[in-house]
N, C-alpha and C positions, 0 to 999 in steps of 0.2 A: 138658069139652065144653059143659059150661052155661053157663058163661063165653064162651066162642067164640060159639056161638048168641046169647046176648045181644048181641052186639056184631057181627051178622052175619059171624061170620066161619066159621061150620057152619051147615047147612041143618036141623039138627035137637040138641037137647038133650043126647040118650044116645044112645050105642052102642055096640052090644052083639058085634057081629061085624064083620069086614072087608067082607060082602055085605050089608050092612042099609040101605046106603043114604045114608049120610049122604055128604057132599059138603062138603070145605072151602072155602071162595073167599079168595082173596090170603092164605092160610095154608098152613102148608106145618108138621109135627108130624115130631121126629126124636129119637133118644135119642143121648148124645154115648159110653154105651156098648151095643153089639149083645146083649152075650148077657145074660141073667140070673145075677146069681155066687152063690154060696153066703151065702145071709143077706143077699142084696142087696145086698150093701155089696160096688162093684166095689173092685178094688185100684189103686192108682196103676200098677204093669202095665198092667191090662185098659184103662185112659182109653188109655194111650202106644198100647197096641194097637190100639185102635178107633177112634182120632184121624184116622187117613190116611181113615177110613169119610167122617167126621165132616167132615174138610176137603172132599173129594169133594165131598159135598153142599152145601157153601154157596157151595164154587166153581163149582156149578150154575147155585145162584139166585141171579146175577149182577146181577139188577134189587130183590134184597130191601132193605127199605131200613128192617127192624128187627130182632132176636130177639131174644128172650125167653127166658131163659136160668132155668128152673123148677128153682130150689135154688139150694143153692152149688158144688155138684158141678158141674154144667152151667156157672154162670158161671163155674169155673175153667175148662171146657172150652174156652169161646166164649172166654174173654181169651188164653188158647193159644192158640188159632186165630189171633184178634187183633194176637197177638205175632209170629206167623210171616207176616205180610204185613206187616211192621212198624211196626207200632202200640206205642205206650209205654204197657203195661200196668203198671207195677210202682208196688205203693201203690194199687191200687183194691179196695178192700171191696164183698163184698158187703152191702147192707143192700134190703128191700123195698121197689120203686117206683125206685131210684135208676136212672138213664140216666146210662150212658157213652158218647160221641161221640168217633168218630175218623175221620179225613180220609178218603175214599178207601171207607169201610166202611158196614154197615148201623149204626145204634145198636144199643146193647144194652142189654136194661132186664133188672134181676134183677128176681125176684118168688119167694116162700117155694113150697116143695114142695109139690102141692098131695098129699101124704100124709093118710092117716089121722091120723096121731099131730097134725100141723101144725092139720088142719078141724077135728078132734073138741076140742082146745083151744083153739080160737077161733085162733089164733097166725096163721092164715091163712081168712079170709072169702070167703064164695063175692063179696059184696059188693066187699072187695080186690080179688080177681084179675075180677072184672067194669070196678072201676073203673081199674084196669092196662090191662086190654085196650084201653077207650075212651079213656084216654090215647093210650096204641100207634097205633092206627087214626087214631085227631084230628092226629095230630104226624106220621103217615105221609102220610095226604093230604092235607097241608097242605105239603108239599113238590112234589107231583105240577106 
């Protein structure tokens, strides 16, 4: 959320609950699986299961014109998605910061989890994903 905030994309830093107030603007936050599984770690079952969730939503936001795909879990999720409105996904790695473009579609920028094990190792920087975000935003309205 600190990231967001920096980069005006949350009205506020931390949040703590669904009723506290905060307020995204031209952000939209979604997980690519619903439930929590056993040791977190969903199964490639549970992504196929929660995919159709997954595509619902971004066949929503039909004017999105990035995501952010937080791990690598997620960016397999999003290049799935990607693939099934037919996009040539095969051969794209994740690595952090990298932007995939494809016709027709939002981009899609990987960036590291922002996990405990990821921040507490430095592996991921509140700094990174701050300066991700104001990429994302500078190259989004810069299209408008």
């Amino acid at each position: 959320m600190r990231s967001l905030h920096d980069t005006g994309l949350a009205s506020k830093p931390t949040s703590l609950s669904r009723d506290d107030g905060l307020v995204l603007t031209d952000c939209y936050v979604t997980a690519a699986v619903k439930c929590v599984p056993p040791d977190n770690r969903p199964t490639p079952a549970e992504f196929r299961n929660c995919s159709v969730y997954l595509d619902a939503e971004f066949d929503l936001l039909s004017r999105a014109r990035a995501i952010v795909a937080l791990g690598q879990l997620a960016f397999r999720s999003v290049l799935d998605w990607a693939a099934s409105k037919g996009a040539e996904t095969s051969g794209m790695k994740f690595e952090h910061g990298r932007v995939y473009r494809f016709e027709g579609l939002p981009a899609v920028y990987a960036c590291y989890h922002p996990s405990p094990r990821n921040t507490y190792t430095g592996k991921l920087t509140s700094s990174m994903m701050t300066g991700l975000f104001k990429r994302v935003v500078r190259k989004s309205h810069a299209t408008t």
